[in-house]
C-alpha positions in Angstrom: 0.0 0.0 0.0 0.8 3.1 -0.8 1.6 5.7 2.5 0.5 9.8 2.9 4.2 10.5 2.2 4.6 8.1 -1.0 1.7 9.6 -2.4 2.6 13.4 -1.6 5.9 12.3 -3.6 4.2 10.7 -7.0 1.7 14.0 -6.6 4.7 16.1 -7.1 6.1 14.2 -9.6 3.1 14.0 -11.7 2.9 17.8 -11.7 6.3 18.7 -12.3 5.9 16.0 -15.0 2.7 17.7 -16.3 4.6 21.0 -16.4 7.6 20.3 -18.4 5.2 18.6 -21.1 2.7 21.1 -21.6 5.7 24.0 -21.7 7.5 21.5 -23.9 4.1 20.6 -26.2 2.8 24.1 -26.9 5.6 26.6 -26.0 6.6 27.0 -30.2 3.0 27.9 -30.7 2.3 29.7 -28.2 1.7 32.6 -30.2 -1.1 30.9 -32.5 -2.8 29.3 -28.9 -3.0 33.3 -27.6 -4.7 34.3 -31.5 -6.8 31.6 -30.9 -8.2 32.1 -27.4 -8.6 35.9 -28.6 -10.8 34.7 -31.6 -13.2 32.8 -29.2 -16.6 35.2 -28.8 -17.8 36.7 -25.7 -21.0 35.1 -26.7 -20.0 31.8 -27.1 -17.7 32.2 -23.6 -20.9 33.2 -21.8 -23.0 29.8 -23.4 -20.3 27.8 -22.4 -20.9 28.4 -18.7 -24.2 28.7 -19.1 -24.4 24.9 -20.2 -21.3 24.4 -18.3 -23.7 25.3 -15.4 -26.5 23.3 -16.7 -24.9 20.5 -17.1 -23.1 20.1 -13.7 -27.0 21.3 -12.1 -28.6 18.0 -14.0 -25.7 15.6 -12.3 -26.7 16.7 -9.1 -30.5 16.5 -10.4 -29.9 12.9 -10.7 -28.4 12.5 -7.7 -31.2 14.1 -5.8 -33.9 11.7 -7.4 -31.7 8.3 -7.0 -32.0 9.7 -3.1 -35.3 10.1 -3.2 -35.7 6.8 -4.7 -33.7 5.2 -2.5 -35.3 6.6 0.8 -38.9 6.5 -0.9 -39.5 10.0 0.9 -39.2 13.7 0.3 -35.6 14.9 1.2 -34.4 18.6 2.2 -33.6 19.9 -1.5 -31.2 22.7 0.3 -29.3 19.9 2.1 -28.8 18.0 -0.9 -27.2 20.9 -3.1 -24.8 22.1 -0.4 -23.9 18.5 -0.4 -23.4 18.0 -4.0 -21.6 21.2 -5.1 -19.7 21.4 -1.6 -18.8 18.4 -1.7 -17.6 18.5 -6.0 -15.4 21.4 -4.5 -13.0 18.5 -3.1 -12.2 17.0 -5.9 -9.7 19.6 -6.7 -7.7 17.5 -3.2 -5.6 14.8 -5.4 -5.2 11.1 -4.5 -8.8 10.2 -4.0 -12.3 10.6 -4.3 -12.9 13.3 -1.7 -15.4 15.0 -3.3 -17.9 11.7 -2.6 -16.8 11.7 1.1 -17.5 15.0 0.7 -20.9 14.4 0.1 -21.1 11.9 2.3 -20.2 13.8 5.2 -22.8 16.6 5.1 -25.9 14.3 4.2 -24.8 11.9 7.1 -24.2 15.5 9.4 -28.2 16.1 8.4 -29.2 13.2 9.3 -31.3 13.4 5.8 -30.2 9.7 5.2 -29.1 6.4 6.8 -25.4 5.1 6.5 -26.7 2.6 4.2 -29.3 4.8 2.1 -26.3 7.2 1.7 -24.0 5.0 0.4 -26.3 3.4 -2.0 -26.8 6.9 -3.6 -23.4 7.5 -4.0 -22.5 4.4 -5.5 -25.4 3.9 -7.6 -25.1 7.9 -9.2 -21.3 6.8 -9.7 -22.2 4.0 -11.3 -25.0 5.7 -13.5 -22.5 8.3 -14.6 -20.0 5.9 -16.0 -22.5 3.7 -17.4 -23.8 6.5 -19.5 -20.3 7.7 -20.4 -19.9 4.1 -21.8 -23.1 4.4 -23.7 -22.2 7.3 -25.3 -18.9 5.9 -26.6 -20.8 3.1 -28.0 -21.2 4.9 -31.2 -17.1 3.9 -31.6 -18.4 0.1 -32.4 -20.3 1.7 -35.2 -17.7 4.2 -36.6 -17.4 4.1 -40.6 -13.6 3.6 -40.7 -11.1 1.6 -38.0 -8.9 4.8 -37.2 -6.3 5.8 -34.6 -9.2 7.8 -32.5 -11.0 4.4 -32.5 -8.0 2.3 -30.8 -7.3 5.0 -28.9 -10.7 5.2 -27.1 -11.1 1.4 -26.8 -7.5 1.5 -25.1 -8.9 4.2 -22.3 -12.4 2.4 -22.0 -10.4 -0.3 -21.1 -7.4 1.5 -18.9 -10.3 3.1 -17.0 -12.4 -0.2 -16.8 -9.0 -2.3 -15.3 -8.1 0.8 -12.6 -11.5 1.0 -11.4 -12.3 -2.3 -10.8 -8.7 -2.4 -8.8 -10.5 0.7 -6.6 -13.4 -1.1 -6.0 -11.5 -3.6 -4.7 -8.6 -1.2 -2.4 -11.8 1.1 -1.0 -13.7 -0.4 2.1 -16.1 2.3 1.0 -16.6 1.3 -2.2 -16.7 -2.3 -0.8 -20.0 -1.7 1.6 -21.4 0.0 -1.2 -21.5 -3.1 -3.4 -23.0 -5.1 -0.3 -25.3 -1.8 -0.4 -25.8 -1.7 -3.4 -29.7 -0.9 -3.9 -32.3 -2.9 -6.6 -32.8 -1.2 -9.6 -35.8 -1.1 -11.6 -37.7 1.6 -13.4 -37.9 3.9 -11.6 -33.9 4.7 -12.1 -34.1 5.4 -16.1 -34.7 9.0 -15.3 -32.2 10.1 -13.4 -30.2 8.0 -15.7 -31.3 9.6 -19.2 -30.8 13.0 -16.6 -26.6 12.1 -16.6 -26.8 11.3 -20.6 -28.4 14.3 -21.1 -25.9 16.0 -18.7 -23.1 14.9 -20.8 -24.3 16.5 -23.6 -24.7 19.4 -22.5 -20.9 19.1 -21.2 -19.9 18.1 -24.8 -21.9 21.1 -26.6 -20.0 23.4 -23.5 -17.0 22.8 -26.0 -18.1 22.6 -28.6 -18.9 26.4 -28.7 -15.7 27.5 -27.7 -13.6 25.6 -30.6 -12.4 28.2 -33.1 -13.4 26.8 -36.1 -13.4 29.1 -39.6 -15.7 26.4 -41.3 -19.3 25.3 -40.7 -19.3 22.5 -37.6 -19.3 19.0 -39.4 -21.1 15.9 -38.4 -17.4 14.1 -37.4 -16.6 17.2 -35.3 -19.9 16.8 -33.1 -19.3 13.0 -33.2 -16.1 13.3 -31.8 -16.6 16.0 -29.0 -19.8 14.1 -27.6 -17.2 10.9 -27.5 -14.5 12.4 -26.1 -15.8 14.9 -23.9 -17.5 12.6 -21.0 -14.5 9.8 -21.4 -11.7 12.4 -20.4 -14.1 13.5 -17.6 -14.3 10.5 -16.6 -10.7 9.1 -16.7 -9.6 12.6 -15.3 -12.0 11.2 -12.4 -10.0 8.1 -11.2 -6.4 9.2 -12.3 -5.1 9.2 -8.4 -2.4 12.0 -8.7 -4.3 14.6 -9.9 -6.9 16.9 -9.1 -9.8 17.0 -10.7 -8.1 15.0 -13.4 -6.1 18.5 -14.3 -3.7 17.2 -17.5 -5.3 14.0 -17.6 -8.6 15.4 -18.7 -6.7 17.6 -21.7 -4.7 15.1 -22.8 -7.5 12.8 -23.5 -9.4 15.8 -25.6 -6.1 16.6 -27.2 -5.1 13.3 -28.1 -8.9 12.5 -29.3 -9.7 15.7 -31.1 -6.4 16.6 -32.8 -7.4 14.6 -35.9 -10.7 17.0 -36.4 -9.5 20.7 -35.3 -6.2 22.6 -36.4 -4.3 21.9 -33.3 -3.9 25.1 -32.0 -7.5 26.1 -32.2 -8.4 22.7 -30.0 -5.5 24.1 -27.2 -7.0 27.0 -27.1 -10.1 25.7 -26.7 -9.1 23.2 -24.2 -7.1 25.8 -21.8 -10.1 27.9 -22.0 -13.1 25.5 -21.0 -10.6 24.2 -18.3 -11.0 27.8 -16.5 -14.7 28.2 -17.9 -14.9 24.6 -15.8 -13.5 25.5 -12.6 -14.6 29.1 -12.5 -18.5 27.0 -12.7 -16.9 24.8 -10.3 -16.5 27.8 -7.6 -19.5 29.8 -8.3 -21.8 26.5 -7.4 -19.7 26.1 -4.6 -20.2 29.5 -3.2 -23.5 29.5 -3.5 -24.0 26.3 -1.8 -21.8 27.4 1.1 -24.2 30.2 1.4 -27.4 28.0 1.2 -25.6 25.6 3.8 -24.8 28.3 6.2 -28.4 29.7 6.1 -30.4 26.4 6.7 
């Protein structure tokens, strides 16, 4: 096992790491990136967080009804958002998935829900999230051609698919949640088309901010919906870094590069990374002042 100390070490590393390559990767062009963040609209800035906003709102959405499923009772809406969004704060903390003990901490503080009822939501709106991140990359089975993007998604559905079972496994948490793990049945396929529909919304946030001189193809929107939930979503169990920072823009980079000029998609990609946490901190703040208020 890996100690406090250790993992403060590989933290470092990873960033330093993460530094050198970005500096090395994009420092020649820096000059076209900086043309290319300039030629991104105000208007298409201010639509970004909007469904940047929208689309983090519906993930807590479907949290909130799995609850209510779950406890088969009306549950303090207030409680429940401070939870979510005070809780998402953490995940910025790397080496773990604070921002679910994060969640779990307040809603067990409330008393709103048992030990058991709270784990069950937890795992079960984890579990919904990456089921529909899967489903959306289901359209890879179906693309016209075998290309690179192809092997290259399969290889991260699969990465992601080998590190989180070994999680499952390392977490007690996660451990009593499968033991907890609630029965599904109909009632579940809302909150679940909520999360599709929330990573939609998360791949359209992108979209709008990609400089692109040419009408938006078909292969363009295909690959942004693809890529756009499946490096959220490896960013989401890399252990080293926060809220999969690097991780989350290499997987766009390395998935998108084929479909955009290059610099554009940096550009792009640096710019919806501050759109994301700048959404990140406003929902927190507001929760903090809902939470202090109740």
């Amino acid at each position: 096992m890996i100690n406090k100390k250790q993992k403060i070490v590989f933290q470092l590393i990873f960033l330093i790491a993460l530094s050198f390559f970005i500096v090395n990767k994009f420092s020649n062009n820096a000059d076209l990136v900086v043309d290319a963040i300039r030629s991104i609209s105000i208007l298409s800035i201010l639509l970004s967080l909007a469904l940047l906003s929208l689309q983090i709102f519906l993930s807590f959405f479907s949290w909130y009804q799995i609850s209510k499923i779950i406890n088969k009772s009306h549950l303090p809406f207030q409680i429940f958002f401070s939870a979510f969004f005070l809780g998402n704060i953490a995940k910025y903390i790397p080496g773990g998935i604070w921002d679910q003990i994060g969640k779990y901490s307040i809603i067990r503080k409330s008393n709103s829900l048992s030990k058991r009822e709270t784990l069950q939501s937890i795992y079960t709106h984890v579990l919904m999230s990456i089921l529909a991140t899967l489903i959306l990359a289901t359209p890879l089975l179906f693309h016209l051609s075998i290309n690179r993007n192809v092997v290259f998604y399969a290889l991260l559905i699969s990465i992601f698919l080998v590190f989180f079972y070994k999680r499952i496994k390392a977490s007690s948490v996660f451990k009593k949640c499968i033991i907890f793990m609630p029965n599904l049945n109909k009632n579940f396929v809302f909150p679940f088309f909520t999360l599709i529909l929330s990573w939609l919304f998360y791949a359209l946030s992108l979209l709008l901010i990609i400089p692109n001189k040419t009408p938006v193809s078909f292969e363009q929107i295909f690959n942004v919906i693809i890529a756009s939930p499946i490096s959220w979503t490896i960013g989401f169990i890399f252990p080293f870094s926060p809220n999969g920072l690097g991780i989350r823009e290499t997987v766009l980079y390395t998935g998108l590069t084929n479909v955009f000029l290059k610099d554009d998609l940096v550009a792009a990609i640096l710019v919806f990374r501050f759109l994301s946490i700048i959404v990140d901190l406003l929902m927190s703040l507001f929760a903090y002042i809902i939470y202090r208020k109740k």
